[in-house]
C-alpha positions in Angstrom: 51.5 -9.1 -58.6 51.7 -7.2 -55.4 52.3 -9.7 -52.3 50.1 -8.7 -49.4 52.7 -7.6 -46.9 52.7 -4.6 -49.0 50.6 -1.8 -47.0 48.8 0.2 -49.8 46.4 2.7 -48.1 43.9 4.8 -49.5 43.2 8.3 -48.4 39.1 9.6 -49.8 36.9 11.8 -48.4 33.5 10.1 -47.3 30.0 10.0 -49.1 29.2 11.0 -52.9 31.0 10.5 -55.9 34.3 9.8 -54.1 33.2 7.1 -52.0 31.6 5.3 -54.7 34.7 5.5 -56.8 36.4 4.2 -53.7 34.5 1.1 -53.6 34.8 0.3 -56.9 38.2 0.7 -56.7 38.4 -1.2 -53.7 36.6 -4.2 -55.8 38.5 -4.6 -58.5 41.8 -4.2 -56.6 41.3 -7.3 -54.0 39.1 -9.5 -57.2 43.1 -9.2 -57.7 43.9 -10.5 -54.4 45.1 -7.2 -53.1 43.9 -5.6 -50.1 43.8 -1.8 -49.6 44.3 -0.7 -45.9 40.7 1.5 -45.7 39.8 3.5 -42.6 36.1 2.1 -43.2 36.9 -1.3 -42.6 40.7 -1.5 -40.9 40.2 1.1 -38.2 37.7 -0.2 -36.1 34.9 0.4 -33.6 36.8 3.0 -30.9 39.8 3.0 -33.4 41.9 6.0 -32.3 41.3 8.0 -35.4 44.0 10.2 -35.4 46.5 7.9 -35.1 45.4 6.0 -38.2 45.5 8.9 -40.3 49.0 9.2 -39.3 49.8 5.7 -40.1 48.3 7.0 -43.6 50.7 9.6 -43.4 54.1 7.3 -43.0 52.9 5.1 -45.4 55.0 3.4 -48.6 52.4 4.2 -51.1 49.0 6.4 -50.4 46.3 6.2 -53.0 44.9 9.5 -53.2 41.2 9.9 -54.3 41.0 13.6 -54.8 37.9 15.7 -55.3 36.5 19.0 -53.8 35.2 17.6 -50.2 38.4 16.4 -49.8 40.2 19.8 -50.6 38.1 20.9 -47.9 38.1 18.2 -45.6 40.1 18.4 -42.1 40.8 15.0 -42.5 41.7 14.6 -45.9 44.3 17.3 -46.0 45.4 16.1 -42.4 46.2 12.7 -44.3 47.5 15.0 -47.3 49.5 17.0 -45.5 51.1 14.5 -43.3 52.5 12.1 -46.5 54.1 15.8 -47.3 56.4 16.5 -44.3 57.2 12.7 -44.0 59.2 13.1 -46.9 59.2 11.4 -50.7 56.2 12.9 -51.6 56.1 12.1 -55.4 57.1 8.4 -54.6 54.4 7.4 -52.4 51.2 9.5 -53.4 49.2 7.8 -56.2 46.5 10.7 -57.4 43.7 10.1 -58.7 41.7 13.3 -59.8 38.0 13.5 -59.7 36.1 16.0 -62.1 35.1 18.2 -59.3 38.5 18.8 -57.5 39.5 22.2 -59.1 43.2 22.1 -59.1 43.6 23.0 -62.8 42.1 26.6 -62.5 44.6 28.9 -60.8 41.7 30.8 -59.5 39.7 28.0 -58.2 42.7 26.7 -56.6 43.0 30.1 -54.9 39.5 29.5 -53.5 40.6 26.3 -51.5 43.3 28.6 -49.9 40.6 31.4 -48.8 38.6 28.4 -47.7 41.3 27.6 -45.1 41.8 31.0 -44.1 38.3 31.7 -43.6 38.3 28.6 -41.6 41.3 29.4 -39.4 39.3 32.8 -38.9 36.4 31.2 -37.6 38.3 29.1 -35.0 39.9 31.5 -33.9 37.3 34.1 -33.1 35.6 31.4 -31.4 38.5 31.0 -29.4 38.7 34.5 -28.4 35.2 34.4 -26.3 36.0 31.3 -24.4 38.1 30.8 -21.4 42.4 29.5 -21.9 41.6 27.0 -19.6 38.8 25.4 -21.4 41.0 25.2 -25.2 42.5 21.7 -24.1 43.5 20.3 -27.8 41.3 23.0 -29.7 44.8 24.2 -30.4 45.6 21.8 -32.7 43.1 22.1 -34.6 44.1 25.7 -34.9 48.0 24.5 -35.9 46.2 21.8 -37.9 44.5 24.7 -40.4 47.5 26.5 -40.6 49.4 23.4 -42.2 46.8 22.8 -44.6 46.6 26.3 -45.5 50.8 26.7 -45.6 50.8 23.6 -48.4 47.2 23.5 -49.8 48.9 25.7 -52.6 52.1 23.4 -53.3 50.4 20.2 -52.6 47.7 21.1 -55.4 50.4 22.6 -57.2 52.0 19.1 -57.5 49.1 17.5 -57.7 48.3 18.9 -61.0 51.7 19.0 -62.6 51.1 15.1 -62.3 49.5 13.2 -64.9 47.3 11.5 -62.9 44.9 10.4 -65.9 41.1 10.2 -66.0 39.3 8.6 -63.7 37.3 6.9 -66.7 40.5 5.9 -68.2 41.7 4.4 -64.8 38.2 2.7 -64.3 37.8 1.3 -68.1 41.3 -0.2 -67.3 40.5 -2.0 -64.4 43.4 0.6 -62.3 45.6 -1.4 -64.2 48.3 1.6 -64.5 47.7 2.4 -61.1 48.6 -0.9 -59.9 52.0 -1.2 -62.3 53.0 2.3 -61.2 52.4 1.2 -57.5 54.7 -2.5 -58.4 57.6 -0.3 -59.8 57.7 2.1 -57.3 57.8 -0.7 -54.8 60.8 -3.4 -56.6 62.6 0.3 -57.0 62.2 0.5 -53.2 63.1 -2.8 -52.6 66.0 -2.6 -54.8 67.3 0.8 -53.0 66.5 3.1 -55.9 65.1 6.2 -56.1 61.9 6.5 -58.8 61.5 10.7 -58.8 65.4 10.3 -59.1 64.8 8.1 -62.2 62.5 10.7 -63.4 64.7 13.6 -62.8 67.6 11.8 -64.3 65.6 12.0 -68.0 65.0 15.3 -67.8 66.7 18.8 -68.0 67.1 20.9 -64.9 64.0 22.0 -63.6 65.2 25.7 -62.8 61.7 27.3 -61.4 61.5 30.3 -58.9 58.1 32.7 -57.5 60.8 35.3 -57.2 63.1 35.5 -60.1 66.0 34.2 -59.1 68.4 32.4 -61.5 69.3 28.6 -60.4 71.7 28.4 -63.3 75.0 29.3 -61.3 74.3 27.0 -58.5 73.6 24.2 -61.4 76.5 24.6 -62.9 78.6 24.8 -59.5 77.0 21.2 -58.6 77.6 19.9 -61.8 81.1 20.7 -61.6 81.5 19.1 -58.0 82.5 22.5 -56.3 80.6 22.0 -53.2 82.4 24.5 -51.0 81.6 27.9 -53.7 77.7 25.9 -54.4 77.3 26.1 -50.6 78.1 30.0 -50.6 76.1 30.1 -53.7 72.8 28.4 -52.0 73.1 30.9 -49.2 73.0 33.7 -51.6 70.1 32.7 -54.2 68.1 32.0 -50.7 69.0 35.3 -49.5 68.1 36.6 -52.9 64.7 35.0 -53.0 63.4 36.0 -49.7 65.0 39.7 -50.1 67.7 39.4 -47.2 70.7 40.0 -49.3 71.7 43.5 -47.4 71.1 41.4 -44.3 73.5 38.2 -45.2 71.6 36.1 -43.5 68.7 34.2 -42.9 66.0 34.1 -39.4 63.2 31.3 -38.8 60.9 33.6 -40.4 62.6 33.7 -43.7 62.3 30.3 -43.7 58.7 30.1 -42.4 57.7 32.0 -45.4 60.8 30.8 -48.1 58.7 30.0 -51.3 58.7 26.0 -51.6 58.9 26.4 -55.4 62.9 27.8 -54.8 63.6 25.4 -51.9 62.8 22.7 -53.9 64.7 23.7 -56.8 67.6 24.0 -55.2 67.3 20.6 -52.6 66.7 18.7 -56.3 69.7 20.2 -58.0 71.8 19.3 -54.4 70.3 15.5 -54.6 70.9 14.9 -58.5 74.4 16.4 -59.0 75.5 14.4 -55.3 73.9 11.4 -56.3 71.1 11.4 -53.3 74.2 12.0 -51.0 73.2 16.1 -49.7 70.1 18.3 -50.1 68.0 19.9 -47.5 65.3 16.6 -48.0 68.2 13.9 -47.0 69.0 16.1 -44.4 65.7 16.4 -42.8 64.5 12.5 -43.5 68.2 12.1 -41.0 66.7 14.7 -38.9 63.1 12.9 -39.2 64.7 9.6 -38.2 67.2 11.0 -34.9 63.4 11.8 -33.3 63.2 15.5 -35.2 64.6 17.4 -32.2 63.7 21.5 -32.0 66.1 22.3 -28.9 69.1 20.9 -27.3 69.3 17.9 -25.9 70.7 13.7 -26.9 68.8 13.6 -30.4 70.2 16.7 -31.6 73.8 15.4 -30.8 72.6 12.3 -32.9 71.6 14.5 -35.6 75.0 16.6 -35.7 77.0 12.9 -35.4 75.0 11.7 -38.1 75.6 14.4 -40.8 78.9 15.1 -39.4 78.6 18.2 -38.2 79.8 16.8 -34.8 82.8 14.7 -34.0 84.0 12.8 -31.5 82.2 15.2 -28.3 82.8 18.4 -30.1 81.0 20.1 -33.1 82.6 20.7 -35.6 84.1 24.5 -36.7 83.7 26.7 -39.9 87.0 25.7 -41.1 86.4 21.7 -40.7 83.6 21.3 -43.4 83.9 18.3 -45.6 83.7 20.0 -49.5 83.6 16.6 -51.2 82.0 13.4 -51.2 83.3 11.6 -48.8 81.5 13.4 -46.6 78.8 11.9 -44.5 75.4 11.5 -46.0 73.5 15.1 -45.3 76.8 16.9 -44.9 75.7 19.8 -47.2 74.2 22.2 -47.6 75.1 24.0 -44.4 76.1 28.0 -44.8 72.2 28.5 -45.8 70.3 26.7 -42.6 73.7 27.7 -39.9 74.5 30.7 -38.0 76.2 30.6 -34.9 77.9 28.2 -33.3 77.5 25.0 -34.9 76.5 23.3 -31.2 73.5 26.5 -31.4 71.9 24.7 -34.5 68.2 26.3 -35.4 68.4 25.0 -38.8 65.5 22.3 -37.8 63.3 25.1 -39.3 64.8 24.2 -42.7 63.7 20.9 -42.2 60.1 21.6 -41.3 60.0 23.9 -44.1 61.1 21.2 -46.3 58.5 18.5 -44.7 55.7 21.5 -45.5 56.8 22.1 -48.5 56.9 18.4 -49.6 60.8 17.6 -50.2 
């Protein structure tokens, strides 16, 4: 049974079917004497709301309770969206799909992004007929739209390549699978394993791409340990998949718009075949953890020290690239996300593409 220092929180969108659901879940999990951290009764009168759906965000597991208000919910996809660019995605979301969330239907789904446009739209025409000096945080809610409609598509996308059962099933069962799935995935944590690993592991390669472009060379390099001619390889299937291969190179708006489906095949194929040692997701949960620095300054040194891109009080040159496994954790990949001098580093915009794109 789960011990109750485990945070387990639940993220639902208020009112109707959902929140019903909610509170018979919420029943049967603590007539099991465990207690779900819920926003209705743990945040408090003048709780700072914002900050407790972050919490949501960073934490270990995240019951989902998804239908259509919460697809269209600020808050929901806040929560949603936050669990994405904190990393582990698939380990610590627990779906569960109500009849009314349309995620199934390609064209539905396509609905929920237009929803997010048209509401990004509205803002900011408003916007336009009121004063700069008077848009104090309104802003972010601006940024805050365009997350949610950057991942709406790939969050649903996983969502629904999950099989996240009925809710029928779940309720006749008394969420008994849930609460197993949510027990394993926490002794695997405790016991420093990796459960979408696991997964991966009994699988073939999952070799997907929007844009055509065959993984199978890159797999094969990986498999084979040749990290220095995968590394030139990444570079040029990421070039190929965002049509910069005359170029040879890649600016922060290729990787703005890179399509997650490719990023995250190739970040899986770099974790499985190094053992969880390089990918662009170890690299930015290092990135993630040295303060997730954007210029120049103490926490970027940390971040070059950390994946060894930066020795001693120098960084590191071209020629001085560790092509094996005893190099420091996050090492590689590092042709694809560097141009420049090393000490010049942008490649932070790999990371937050990987944190949008749910690596």
């Amino acid at each position: 049974m789960l011990v109750s220092s485990k945070e387990i929180f639940i993220s639902y969108a208020w009112g109707g079917n959902s929140e019903e659901f909610v509170n018979y879940l919420d029943q049967s999990f603590q007539e099991k004497g465990i207690t779900i951290i819920r926003d209705k009764r743990d945040l408090g009168y003048k709780g700072l709301i914002k900050e407790f759906m972050e919490r949501i965000g960073r934490g270990k597991c995240v019951i989902a309770v998804i239908n259509d208000k919460y697809l269209k919910s600020p808050n929901c996809m806040f929560e949603l969206v936050q669990v994405s660019r904190n990393g582990e995605f698939y380990n610590r979301i627990f779906p569960i799909v109500l009849p009314d969330a349309q995620i199934y239907d390609p064209v539905q789904r396509l609905k929920y992004i237009k929803h997010w446009e048209e509401k990004k739209k509205e803002l900011n025409d408003a916007i336009r007929e009121v004063g700069a000096e008077y848009l104090q945080g309104i802003r972010e809610e601006i940024d805050q739209y365009t997350q949610i409609r950057n991942t709406i598509a790939e969050l649903t996308s996983i969502l629904k390549n999950m099989n996240t059962l009925t809710p029928d099933i779940h309720s006749q069962s008394d969420f008994e699978v849930v609460i197993k799935s949510i027990q394993d995935h926490f002794d695997a944590t405790q016991h420093g394993e990796n459960p979408q690993k696991a997964v991966q592991e009994q699988h073939e390669d999952i070799l997907d791409s929007t844009k055509n472009v065959d993984y199978s060379n890159l797999r094969n390099l990986l498999k084979a340990g040749r990290w220095k001619e995968a590394d030139n390889e990444t570079l040029k299937v990421m070039l190929k998949a965002v049509n910069r291969e005359d170029e040879g190179w890649l600016d922060v708006e290729d990787f703005n718009r890179f399509p997650c489906t490719d990023l995250r095949t190739i970040d899986q194929l770099w974790v499985k075949y190094s053992g969880g040692k390089f990918g662009f997701s170890v690299q930015k949960k290092i990135w993630q953890e040295c303060g997730c620095p954007t210029e120049y300054r103490k926490e970027w040194e940390k971040f070059g020290d950390r994946v060894g891109w930066r020795t001693g009080r120098a960084w590191i040159e071209g020629g001085e690239v560790i092509f094996d496994l005893s190099a420091p954790e996050g090492h590689l990949p590092i042709r694809a996300g560097v141009w420049g001098r090393m000490s010049g580093l942008r490649c932070w915009v790999v990371f937050l593409r990987a944190g949008e794109c749910a690596l």
